[in-house]
N, C-alpha and C positions, 0 to 999 in steps of 0.2 A: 504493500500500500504506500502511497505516494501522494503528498498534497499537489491540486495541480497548480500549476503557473500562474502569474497574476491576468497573461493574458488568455491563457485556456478560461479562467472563471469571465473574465470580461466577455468571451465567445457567447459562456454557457446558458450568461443570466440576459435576462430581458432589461429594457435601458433603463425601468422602474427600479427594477431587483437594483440593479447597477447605482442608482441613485441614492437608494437607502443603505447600498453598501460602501458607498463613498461617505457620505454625513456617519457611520457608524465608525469607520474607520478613523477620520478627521476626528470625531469624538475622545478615540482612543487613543489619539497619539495628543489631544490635548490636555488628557489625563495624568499621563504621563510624564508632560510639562517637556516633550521634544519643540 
């Protein structure tokens, strides 16, 4: 098992998915104080 690529999930997700997985990610990395 193998996580995939940032652009295989970019492929995967619809540009909704894609949307909400951008603001969660942004979230995360503001969390984190990067």
């Amino acid at each position: 098992f193998r996580l995939p690529t940032e652009d295989e999930i970019r492929d995967l997700i619809k540009p909704e998915l894609r949307c909400a997985y951008a603001s969660m990610t942004a979230a995360e990395q503001r969390l984190k104080g990067n």
